[in-house]
TIMIRO-709739 format. One record per residue (C-alpha): residue number from 1; x, y negated, z. Coordinates in nm, 4 decimals. Layout:
<atoms>
     k       east      north         up
   NUM          X          Y          Z
...
</atoms>
This chain:
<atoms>
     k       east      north         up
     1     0.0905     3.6998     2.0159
     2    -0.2727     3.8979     2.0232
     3    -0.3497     3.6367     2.2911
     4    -0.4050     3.3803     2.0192
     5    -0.5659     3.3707     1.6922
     6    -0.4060     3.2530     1.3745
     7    -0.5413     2.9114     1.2036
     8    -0.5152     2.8956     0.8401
     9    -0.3189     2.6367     0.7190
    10    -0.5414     2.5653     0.3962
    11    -0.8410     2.4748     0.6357
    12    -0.6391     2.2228     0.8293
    13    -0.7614     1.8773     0.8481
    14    -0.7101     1.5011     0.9827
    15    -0.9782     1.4506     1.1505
    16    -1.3358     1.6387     1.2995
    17    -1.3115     1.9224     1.5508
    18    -1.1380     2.2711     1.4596
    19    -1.4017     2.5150     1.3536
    20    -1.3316     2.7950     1.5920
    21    -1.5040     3.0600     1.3669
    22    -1.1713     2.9682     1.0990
    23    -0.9984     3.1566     1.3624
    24    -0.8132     3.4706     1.1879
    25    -0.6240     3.7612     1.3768
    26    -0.2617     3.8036     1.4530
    27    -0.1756     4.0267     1.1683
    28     0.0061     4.3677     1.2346
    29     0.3657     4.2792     1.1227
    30     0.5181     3.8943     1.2207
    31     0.8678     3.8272     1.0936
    32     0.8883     3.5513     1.2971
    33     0.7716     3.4732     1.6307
    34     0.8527     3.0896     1.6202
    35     0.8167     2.8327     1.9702
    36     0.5736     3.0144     2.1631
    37     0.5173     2.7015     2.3491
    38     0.3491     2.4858     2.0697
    39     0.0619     2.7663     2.0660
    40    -0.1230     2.5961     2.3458
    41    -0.0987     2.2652     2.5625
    42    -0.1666     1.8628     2.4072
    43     0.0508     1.9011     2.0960
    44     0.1333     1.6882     1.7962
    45     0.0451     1.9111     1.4663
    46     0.1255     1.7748     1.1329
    47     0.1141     1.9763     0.7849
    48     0.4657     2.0436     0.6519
    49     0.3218     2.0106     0.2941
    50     0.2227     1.6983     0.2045
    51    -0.1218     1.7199     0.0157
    52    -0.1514     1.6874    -0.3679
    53    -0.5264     1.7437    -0.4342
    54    -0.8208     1.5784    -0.4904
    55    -0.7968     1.2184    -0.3491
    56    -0.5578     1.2687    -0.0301
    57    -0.2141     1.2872    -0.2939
    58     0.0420     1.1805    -0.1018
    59    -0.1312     1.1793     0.2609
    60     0.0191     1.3387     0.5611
    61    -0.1778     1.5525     0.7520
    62    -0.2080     1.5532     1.1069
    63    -0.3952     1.5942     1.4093
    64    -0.3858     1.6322     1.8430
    65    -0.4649     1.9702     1.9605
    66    -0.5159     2.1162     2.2744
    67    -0.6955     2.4845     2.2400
    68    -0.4859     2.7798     2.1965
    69    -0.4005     2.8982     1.8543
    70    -0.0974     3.0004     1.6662
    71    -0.0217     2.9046     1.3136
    72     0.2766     2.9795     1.0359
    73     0.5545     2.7594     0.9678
    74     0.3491     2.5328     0.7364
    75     0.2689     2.3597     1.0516
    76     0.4565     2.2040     1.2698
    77     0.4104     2.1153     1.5937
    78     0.5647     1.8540     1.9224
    79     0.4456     1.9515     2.2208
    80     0.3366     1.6127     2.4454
    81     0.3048     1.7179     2.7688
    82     0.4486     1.3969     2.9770
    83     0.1420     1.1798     2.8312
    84    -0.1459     1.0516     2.8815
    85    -0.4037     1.1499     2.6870
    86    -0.4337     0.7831     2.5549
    87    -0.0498     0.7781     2.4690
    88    -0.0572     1.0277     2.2546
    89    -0.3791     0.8971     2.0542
    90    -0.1490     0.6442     1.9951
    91     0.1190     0.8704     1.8730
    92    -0.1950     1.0589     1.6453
    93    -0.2777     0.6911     1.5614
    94     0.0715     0.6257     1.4065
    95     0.0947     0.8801     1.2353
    96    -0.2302     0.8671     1.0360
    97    -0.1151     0.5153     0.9367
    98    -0.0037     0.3808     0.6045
    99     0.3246     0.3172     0.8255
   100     0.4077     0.6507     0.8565
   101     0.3661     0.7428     0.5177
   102     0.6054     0.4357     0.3888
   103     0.8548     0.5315     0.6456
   104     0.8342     0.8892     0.5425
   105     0.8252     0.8100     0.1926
   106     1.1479     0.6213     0.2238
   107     1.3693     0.8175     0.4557
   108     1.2529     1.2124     0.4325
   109     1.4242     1.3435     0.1165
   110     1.2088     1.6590     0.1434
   111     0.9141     1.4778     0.0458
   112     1.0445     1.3778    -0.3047
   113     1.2224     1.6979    -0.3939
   114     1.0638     1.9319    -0.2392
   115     0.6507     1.7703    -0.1445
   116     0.6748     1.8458     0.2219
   117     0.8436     1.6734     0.5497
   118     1.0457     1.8691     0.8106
   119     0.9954     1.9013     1.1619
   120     1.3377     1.7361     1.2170
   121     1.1832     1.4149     1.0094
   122     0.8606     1.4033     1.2673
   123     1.0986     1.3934     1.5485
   124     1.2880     1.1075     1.4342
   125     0.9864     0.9131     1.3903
   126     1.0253     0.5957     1.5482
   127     0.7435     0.5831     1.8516
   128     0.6570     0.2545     2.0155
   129     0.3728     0.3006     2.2783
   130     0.1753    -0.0663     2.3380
   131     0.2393    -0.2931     2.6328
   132    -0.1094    -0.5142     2.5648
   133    -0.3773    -0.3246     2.7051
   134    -0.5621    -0.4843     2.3968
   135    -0.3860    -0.3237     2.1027
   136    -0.3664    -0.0183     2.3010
   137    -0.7539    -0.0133     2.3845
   138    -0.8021    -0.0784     2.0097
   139    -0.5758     0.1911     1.8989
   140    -0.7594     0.4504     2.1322
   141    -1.0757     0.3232     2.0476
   142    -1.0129     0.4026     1.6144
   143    -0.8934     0.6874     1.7000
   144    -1.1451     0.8429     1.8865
   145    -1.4023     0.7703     1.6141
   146    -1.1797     0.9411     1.3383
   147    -1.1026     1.2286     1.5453
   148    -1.4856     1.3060     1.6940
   149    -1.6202     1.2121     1.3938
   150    -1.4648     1.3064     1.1029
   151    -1.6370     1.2244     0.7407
   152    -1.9096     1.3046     0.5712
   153    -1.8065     1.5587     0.2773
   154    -2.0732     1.4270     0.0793
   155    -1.7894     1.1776     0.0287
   156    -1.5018     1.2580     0.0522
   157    -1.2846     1.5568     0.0783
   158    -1.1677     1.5382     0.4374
   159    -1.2694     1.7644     0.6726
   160    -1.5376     2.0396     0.7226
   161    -1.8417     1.8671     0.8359
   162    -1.8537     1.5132     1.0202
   163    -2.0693     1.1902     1.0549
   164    -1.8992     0.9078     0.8603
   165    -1.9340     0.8028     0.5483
   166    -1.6734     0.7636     0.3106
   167    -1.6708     0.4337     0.3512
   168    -1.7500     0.3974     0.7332
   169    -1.4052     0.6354     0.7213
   170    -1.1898     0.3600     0.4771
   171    -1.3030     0.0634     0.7140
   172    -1.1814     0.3161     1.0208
   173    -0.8629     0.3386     0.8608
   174    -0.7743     0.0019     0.7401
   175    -0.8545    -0.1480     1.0615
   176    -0.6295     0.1392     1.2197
   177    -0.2987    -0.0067     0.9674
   178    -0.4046    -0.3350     1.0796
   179    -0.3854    -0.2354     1.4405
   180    -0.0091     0.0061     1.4279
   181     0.1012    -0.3072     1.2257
   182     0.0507    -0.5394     1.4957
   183     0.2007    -0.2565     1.7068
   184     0.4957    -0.2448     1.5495
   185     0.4877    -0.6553     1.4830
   186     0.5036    -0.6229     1.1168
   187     0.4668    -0.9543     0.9312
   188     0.2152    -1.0604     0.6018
   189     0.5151    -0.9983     0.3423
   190     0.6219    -0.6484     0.5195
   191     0.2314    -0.5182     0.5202
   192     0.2044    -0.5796     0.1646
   193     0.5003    -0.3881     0.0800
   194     0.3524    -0.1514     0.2635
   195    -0.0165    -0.1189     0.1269
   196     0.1435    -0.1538    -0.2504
   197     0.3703     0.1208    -0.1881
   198     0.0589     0.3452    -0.0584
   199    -0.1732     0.2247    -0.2774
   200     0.0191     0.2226    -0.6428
   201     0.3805     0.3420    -0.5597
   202     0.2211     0.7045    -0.3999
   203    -0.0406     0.7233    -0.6658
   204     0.1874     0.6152    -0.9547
   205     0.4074     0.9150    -0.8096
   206     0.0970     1.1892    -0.7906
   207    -0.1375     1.1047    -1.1026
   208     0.1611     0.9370    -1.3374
   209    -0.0506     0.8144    -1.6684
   210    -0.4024     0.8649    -1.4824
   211    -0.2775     0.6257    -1.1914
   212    -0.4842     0.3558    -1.0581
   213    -0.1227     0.1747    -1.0592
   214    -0.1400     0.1436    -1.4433
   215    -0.4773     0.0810    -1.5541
   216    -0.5057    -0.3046    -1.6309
   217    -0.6119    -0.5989    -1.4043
   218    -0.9329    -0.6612    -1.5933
   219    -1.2258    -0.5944    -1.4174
   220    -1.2166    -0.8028    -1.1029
   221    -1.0988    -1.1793    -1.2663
   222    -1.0754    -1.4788    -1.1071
   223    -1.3792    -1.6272    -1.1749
   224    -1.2129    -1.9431    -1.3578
   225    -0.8992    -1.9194    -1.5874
   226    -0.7503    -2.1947    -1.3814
   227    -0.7222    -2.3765    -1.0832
   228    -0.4887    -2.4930    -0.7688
   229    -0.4347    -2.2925    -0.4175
   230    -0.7741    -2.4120    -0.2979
   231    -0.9399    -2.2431    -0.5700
   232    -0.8300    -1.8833    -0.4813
   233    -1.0122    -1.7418    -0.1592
   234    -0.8268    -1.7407     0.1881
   235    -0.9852    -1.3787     0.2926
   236    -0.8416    -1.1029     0.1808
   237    -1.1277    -0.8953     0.0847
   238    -1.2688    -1.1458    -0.1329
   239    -0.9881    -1.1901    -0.3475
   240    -1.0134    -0.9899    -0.6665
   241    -0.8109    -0.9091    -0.9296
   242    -0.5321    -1.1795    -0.9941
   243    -0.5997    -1.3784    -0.6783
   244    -0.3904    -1.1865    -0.4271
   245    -0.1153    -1.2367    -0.6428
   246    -0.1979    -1.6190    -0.7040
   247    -0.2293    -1.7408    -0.3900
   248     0.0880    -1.5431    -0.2041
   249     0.2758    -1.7013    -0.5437
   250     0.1765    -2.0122    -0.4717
   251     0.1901    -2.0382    -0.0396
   252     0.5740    -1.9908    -0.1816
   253     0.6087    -2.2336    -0.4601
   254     0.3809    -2.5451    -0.3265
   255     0.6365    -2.6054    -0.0082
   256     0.9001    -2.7198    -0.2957
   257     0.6678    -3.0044    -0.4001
   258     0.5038    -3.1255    -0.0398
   259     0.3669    -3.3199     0.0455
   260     0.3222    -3.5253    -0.2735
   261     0.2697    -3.2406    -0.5334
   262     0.1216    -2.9272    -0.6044
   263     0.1141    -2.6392    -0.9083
   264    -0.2553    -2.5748    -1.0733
   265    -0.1963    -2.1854    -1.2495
   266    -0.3607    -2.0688    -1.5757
   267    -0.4024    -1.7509    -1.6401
   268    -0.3793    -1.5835    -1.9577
   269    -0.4524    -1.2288    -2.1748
   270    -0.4574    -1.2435    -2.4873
   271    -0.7138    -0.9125    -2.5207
   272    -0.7213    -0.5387    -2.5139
   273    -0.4776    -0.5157    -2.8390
   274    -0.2515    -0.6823    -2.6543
   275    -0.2168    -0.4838    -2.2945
   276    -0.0159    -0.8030    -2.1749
   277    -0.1045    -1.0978    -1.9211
   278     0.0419    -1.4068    -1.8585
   279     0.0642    -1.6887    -1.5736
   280     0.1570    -2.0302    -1.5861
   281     0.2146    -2.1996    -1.3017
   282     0.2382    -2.6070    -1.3988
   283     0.3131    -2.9198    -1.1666
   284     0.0617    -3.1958    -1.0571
   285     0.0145    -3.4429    -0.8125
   286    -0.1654    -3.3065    -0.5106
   287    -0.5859    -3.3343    -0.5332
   288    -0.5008    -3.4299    -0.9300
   289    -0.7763    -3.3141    -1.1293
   290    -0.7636    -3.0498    -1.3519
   291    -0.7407    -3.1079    -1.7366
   292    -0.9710    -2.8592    -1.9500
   293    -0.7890    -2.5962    -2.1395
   294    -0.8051    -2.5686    -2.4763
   295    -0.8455    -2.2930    -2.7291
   296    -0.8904    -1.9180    -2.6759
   297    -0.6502    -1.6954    -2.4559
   298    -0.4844    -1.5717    -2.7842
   299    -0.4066    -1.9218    -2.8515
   300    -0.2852    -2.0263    -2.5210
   301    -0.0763    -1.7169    -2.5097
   302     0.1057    -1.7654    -2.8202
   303     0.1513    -2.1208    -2.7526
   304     0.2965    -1.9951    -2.4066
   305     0.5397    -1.7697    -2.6285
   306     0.6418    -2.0373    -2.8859
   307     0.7180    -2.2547    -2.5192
   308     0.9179    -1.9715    -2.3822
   309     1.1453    -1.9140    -2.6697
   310     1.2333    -2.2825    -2.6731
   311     1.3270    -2.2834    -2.2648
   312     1.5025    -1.9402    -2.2814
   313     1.8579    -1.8773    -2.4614
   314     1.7345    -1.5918    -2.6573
   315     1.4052    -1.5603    -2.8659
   316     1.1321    -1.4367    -2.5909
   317     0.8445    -1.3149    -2.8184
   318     0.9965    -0.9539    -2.8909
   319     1.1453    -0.9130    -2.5996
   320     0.8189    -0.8828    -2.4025
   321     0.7258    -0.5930    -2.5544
   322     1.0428    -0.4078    -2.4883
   323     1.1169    -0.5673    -2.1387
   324     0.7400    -0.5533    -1.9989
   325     0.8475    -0.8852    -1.7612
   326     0.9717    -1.2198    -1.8664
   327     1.0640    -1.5255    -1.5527
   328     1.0900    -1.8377    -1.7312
   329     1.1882    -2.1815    -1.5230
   330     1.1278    -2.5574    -1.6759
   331     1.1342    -2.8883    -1.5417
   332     0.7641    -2.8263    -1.4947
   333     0.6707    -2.5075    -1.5677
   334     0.6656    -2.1509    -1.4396
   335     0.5816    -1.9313    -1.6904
   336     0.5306    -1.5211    -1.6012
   337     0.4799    -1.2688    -1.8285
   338     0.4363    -0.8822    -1.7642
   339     0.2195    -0.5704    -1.8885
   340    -0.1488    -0.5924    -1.7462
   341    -0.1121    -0.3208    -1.4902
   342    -0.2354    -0.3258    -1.1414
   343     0.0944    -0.2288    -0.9776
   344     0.2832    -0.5512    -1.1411
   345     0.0562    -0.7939    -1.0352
   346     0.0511    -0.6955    -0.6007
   347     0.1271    -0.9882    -0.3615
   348     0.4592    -0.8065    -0.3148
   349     0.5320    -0.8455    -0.6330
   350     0.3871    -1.1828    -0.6598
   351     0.6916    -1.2458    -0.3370
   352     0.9301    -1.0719    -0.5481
   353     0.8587    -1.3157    -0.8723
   354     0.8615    -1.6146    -0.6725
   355     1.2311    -1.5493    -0.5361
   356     1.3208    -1.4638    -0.8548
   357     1.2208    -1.7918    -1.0081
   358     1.3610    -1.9915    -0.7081
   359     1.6811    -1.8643    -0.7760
   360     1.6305    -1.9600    -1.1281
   361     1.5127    -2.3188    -1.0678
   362     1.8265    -2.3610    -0.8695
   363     2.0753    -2.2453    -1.1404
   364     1.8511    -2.5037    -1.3437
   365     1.9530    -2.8125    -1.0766
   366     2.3282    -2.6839    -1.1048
   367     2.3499    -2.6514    -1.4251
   368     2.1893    -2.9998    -1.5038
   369     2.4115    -3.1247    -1.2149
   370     2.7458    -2.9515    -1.4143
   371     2.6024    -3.1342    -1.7368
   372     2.6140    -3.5297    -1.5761
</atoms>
């Protein structure tokens, strides 16, 4: 082993080139030798820890290596030696994606008991290599920016040295999930569950009552209380706070009433006393014009309580506060009530309230059907 040099696990990093000078020697006494072969050669390395400081909580670490070093068991390492240099970008590419860590999340048991992922997990990592030259290309081409790169540590906490800034590096790696997704063909409703889980699941898990997950969905509002589909941006980026939930609620619920009808959605919080918000989603005909709502939010939101206890079989007003989410179903109202927190108001969870109330409307129509 004095042919290589050790490389110290705290100074490993995603992305940027290894500083050679990190480089420790062998020391005198080894108790283990480990796989001689993943000391040199185009290997996968990936931290067995996964990293709980500073920003990265909850990120796997990885990188592509080809120079000669050693390392403990705190790494490990797949050697890749039947491909191309492109293929196993793409491999690299994978696992830096928000993919990886949802798969990982959900199926290595390590990770939750014990904060780290074994090599067996990496190994049963489900690869699929592109057939379009285009994804691949696109893959490659992300890569290679991350990896020659790095970021700027001016930043962000990433790696030692590096070009990009920390927001040059979050544009890099959204636009590398959006590429693995189409990889892996992942549709709208699965890549949501995927960025919520990363985004408030992880962080909800690492930083608990300091989470970004909890804090309330206050300072990016729609910029009306109210409004139809049309009203809530198409893009992506440019919907803020309530909207991504809004629209992916209501690209659900409109197909009930085509082509004839629509629902127009108020939203409602009744102020920082009250760390509650409410929706209600209302039928209209389709292109009807809005009518102007009335009173303040505290108003409308107990006047939304006082209508929920009268649709519901048990009073509703207490319960909120105990329950944290009430689904209510009318003849022509949806009404939506849960704590003001970031992680309960995600398009996922906007999918997850609109099945919810579907199955609810139907046990309406059968139950009105039982009555005649």
């Amino acid at each position: 082993m004095r042919d290589y040099k050790v490389f110290p696990t705290r100074k490993f990093v995603r992305y940027g080139a290894i500083d050679k000078s990190l480089l420790r020697v062998v020391p005198d006494k080894v108790h283990r030798f480990g796989s001689m072969n993943v000391y040199e050669g185009c290997r996968l390395l990936v931290k067995r820890g996964i990293t709980e400081a500073n920003k990265e909580k909850g990120w796997i670490i990885s990188r592509l290596d080809t120079d000669p070093f050693c390392f403990t068991n705190s790494i490990h390492a797949v050697r890749l030696p039947d491909l191309s240099a492109n293929e196993a970008k793409i491999i690299l590419g994978i696992f830096w994606s928000s993919l990886a860590r949802y798969y990982f999340w959900l199926t290595a048991g390590s990770w939750m008991w014990h904060n780290e992922i074994h090599l067996e997990d990496i190994q049963d990592m489900p690869i699929r290599l592109p057939e379009d030259a285009k994804v691949r290309d696109r893959i490659v081409r992300i890569v290679k920016k991350l990896e020659e790169k790095g970021a700027n540590t001016a930043s962000v906490n990433i790696c030692d040295g590096g070009t990009l800034t920390f927001e040059q590096t979050l544009q890099l790696e959204h636009d590398l999930d959006e590429a693995i997704f189409d990889l892996y063909e992942v549709n709208e409703a699965e890549r949501d569950l995927v960025r919520d889980m990363c985004e408030y699941g992880l962080d909800l898990f690492y930083n608990n009552v300091k989470s970004e997950a909890v804090k309330p969905v206050e300072a990016n509002r729609p910029a009306s209380n109210c409004g139809v589909l049309k009203d809530v941006p198409t893009r992506r980026d440019l919907q803020k706070g309530f909207e991504g939930y809004i629209r992916t609620f209501l690209r659900i619920w409109n197909r009930e009433l085509e082509p004839d009808g629509e629902f127009r959605w108020q939203l409602i919080r009744p102020g920082r006393d009250i760390r509650m918000a409410g929706i209600v989603f209302s039928t209209q005909g389709k292109g009807e014009s809005l009518r102007a709502v009335k009173g303040s939010e505290t108003a409308q939101w107990h006047k939304v309580l006082e209508k929920l206890d009268k649709t519901q079989p048990a009073p509703v007003s207490k319960r909120v506060y105990i329950d944290g989410v009430v689904r209510a179903v009318s003849d022509t109202d949806i009404m939506i009530i849960k704590r003001n927190e970031r992680r309960l108001w995600t398009r996922s969870m906007a999918r997850e309230d609109a099945e919810a109330t579907l199955l609810q409307a139907i046990h309406l129509q059968e139950s009105r059907r039982g009555q005649v």
